[in-house]
C-alpha positions in Angstrom: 257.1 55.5 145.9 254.9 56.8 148.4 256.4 58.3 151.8 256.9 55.9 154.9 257.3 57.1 158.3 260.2 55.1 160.2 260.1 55.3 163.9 263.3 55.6 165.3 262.8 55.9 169.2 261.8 54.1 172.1 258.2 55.7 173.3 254.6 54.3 175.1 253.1 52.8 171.9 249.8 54.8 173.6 249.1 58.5 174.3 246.9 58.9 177.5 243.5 59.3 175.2 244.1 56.3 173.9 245.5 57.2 170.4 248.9 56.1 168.8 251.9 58.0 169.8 253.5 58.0 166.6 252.1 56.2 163.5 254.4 54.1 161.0 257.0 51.4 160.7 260.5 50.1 162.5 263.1 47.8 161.9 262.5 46.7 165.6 259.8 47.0 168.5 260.7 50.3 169.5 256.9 51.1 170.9 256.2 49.7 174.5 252.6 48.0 174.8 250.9 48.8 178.1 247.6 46.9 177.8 246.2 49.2 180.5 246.4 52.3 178.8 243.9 50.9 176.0 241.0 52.7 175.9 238.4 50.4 174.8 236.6 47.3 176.6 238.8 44.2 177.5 236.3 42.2 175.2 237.1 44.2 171.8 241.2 44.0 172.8 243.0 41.7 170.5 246.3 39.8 171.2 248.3 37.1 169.4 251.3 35.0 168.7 251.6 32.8 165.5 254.2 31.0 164.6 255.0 28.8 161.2 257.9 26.7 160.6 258.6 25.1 157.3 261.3 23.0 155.7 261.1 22.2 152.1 263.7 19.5 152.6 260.9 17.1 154.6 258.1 18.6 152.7 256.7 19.4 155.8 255.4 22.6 158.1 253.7 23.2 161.5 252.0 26.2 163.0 251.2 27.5 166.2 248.2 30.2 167.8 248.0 31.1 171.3 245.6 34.2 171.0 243.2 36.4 173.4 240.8 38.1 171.4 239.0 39.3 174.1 235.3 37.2 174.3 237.0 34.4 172.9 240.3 32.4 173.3 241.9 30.2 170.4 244.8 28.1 170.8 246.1 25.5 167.8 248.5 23.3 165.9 248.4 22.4 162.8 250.7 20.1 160.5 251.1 20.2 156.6 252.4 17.9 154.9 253.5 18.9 151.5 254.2 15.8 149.6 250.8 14.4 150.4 249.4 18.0 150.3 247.0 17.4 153.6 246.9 19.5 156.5 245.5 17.8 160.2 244.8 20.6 163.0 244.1 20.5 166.8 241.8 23.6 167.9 240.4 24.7 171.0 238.5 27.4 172.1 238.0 29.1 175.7 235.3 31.5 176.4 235.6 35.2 177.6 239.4 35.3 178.5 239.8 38.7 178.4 243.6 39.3 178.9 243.6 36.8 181.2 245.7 34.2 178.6 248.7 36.1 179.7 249.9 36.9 176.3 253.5 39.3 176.9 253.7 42.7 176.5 257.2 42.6 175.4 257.7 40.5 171.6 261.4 39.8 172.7 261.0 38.2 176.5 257.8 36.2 178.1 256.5 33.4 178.9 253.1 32.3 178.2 251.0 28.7 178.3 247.6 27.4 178.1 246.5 23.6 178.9 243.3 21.8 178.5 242.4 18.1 177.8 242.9 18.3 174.0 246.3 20.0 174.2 249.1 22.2 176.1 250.8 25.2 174.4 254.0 27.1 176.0 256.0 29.9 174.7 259.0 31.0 176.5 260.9 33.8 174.6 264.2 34.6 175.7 266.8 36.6 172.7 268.1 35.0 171.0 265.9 31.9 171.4 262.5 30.8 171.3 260.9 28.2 172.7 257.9 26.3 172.1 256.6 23.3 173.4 253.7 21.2 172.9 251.5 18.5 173.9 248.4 17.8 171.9 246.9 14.2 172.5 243.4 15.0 171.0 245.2 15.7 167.7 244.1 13.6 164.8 246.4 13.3 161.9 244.9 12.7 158.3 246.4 8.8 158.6 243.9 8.7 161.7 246.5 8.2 164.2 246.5 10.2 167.1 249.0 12.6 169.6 251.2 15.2 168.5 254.3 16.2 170.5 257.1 18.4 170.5 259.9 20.7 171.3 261.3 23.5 168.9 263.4 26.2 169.0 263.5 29.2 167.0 266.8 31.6 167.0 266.6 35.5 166.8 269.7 37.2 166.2 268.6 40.1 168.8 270.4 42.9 165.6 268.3 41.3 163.4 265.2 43.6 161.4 262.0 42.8 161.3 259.0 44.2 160.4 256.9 46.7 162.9 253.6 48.6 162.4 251.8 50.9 164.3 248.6 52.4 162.4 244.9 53.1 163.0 241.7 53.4 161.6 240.2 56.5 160.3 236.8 56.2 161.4 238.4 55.4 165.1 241.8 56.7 166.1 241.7 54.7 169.4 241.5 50.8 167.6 244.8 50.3 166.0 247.1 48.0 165.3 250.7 47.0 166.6 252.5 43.9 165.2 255.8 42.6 164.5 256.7 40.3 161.8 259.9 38.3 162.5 261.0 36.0 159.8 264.2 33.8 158.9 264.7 32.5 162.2 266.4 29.3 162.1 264.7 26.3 163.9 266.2 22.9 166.0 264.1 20.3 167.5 261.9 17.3 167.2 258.3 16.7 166.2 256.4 13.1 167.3 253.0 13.2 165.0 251.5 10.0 165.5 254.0 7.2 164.7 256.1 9.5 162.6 258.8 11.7 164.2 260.3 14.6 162.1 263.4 16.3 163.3 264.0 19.9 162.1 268.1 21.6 161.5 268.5 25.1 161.4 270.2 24.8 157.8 267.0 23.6 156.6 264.1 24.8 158.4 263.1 28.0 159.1 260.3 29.9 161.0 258.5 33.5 160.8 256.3 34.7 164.2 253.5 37.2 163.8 253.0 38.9 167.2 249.8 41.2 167.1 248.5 43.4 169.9 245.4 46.2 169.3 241.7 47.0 169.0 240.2 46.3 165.8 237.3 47.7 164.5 234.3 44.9 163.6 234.6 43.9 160.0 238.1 43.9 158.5 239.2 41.4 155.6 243.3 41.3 154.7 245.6 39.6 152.8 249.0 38.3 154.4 252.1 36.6 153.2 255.4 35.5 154.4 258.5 33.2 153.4 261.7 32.4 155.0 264.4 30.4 153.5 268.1 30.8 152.1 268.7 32.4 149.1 272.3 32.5 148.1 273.8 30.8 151.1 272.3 33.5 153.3 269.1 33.8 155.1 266.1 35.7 152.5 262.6 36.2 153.5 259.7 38.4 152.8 256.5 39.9 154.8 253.7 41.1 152.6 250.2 42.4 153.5 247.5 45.4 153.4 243.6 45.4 154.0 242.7 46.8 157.3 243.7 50.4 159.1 244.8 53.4 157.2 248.1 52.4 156.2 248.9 56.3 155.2 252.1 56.5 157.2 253.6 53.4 156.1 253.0 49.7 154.5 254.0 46.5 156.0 255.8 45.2 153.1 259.6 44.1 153.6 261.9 42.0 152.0 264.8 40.4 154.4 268.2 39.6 153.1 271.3 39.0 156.0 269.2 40.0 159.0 268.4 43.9 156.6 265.2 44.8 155.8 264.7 46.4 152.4 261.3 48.8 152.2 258.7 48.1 149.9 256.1 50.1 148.5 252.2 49.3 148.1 251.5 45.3 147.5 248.6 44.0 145.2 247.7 40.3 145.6 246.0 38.9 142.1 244.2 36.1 143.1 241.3 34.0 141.8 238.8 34.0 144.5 236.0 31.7 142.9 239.2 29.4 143.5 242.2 29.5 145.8 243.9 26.4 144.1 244.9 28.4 141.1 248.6 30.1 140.6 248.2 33.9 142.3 249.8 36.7 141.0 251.6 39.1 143.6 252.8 42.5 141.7 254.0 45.8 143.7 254.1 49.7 143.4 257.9 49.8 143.2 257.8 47.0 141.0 260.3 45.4 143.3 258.5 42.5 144.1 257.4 40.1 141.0 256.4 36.9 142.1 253.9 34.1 141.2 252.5 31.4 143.1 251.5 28.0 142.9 249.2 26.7 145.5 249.8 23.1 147.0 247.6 23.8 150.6 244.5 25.7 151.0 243.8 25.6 154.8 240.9 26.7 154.6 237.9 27.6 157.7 235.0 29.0 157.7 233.5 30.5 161.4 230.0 31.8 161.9 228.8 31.7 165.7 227.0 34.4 167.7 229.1 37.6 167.0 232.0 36.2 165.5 232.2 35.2 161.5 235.1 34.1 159.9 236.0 33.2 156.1 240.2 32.3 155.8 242.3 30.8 153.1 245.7 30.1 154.1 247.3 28.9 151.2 251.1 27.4 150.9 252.8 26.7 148.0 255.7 27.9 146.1 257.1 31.6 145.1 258.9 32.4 142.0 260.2 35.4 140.5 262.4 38.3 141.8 262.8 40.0 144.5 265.2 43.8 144.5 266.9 45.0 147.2 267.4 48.8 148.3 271.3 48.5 146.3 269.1 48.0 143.2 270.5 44.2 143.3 268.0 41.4 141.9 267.3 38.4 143.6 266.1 35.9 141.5 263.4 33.7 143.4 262.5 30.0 142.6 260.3 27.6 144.5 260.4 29.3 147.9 258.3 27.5 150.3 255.8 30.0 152.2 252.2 31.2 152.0 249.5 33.6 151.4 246.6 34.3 153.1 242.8 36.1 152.2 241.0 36.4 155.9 236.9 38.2 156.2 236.5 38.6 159.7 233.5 40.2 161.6 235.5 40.1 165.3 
């Protein structure tokens, strides 16, 4: 197993040129953002907050994007249904934001909304919940009905680990890369999609947030993947991914069992790319992590407008295998709801 550097104190995530003040992982967002102290131009800095929520119980899932990504502002919902294996999605775009979005600088507490004639968006974070509300009445489901409201709420035990990078690219030491990866977070609320409302119970339905702050360089393709569930009667997750920056100091790979994370090693994702519909094998260094996975969802896009391209498969389906923690104990995994993701972007 290669060496990982774990950051252990609270420090400006920025040094006054610009560069990372210490690269590698954390159990917790122990590096403080200060969007001013970037040194690059407000339209190549990159901000976001994603959430999924799935519950296997209702066959169902939902996700949410509120992001800034400098020249361009995206902001969606989009509902899978599992048993009928369809996914309907509300998008819209705004032009030139530029920070202006309001994204927060702090994963833990904010408050952030954006509003237009196709839909309204809010995020209010405030440990140990998280809020999210939304209005969407130009969203079309695959029935054809129309309108999609609701109000959800995700719980993060404030102790809890999650999964924190910090790395940056070789070829340019000022664009990097600061995320957090929260999963196993237990969701309450409602859902009205059309004529059908779904209700989700925190002993079913579970939700994972991917909070994102940087500068990227132009071209960058990765592969992402992330579950949540129980496993055991307790909560069991797992964040996966590799592709972009120069992940020397540390991977982003974690397993989650009872609000711990357990390290993992290098991640390869086997996957058939003439066809995302067929089982994916994920394998790892440490050979702690053995999964396959069988797609039911490809939501799948494809951009290309002036100076932004964009090829993504999001794929959800079900993970089975085995999972072993840092004790050496193995987990064995069957049919865990979750997904897997190849994204080319030229951004």
């Amino acid at each position: 197993m290669k060496s990982q550097h774990e950051i252990i104190k609270r420090q400006p995530l920025l040094k006054d040129d610009g560069t990372l003040s210490e690269e590698g992982w954390s159990r917790h967002a122990l590096l403080d953002y200060e969007r001013s102290k970037i040194h690059a131009s407000p339209l190549r800095i990159k901000e976001w907050d994603y959430f999924y929520i799935l519950d296997d119980s209702q066959k169902i899932g939902i996700t949410f994007t509120l992001s800034d990504l400098g020249y361009l502002g995206l902001t969606s919902v989009a509902l899978l249904d599992f048993k009928a294996e369809t996914v309907s999605q509300c998008d819209t775009m705004s032009l030139f934001p530029m920070g202006k979005t309001g994204l927060s600088s702090n994963p833990e507490n904010g408050k952030v909304s954006f509003a237009d004639k196709k839909l309204s968006l809010e995020y209010d974070y405030q440990l140990p919940q998280r809020r999210i509300k939304i209005d969407a009445p130009g969203f079309t489901l695959s029935s054809g009905e129309r309108g999609l409201t609701g109000e959800l709420i995700l719980y993060q035990d404030p102790d809890m680990d999650t999964m924190v990078i910090a790395t940056s690219w070789k070829e340019k030491r000022t664009a990097f890369y600061y995320n957090e990866k929260v999963n196993c977070m237990p969701v309450h609320g409602w859902v009205q999609a059309g004529s059908k409302k779904y209700n989700f119970s925190p002993e079913t339905s579970m939700g994972g947030l991917d909070w994102g702050r940087g500068v990227w360089t132009y071209k960058n393709r990765w592969y992402w993947g992330s579950a949540s569930s129980y496993i055991n009667g307790k909560p069991f997750g797992f964040n996966i991914g590799y592709g972009f920056s120069d992940r020397t100091s540390a991977s982003e790979n974690a397993l989650f069992y009872n609000g711990k994370a357990h390290k993992l090693d290098e991640i390869v994702f086997h996957i058939d790319k003439k066809n995302y519909m067929k089982p994916w094998k994920f394998t790892s260094s440490d050979e702690r992590f053995k999964m396959d996975f069988i797609p039911l969802i490809d939501r799948n896009s494809s951009t290309n407008l002036l100076f932004i391209k964009s090829v993504q498969h999001q794929v959800f389906g079900y993970f089975s295998g085995e999972a072993v923690l840092d004790s050496g104990e193995k987990l064995k995994i069957n049919s865990l709801l979750g997904f897997a993701e190849d994204v080319l972007n030229w951004w």
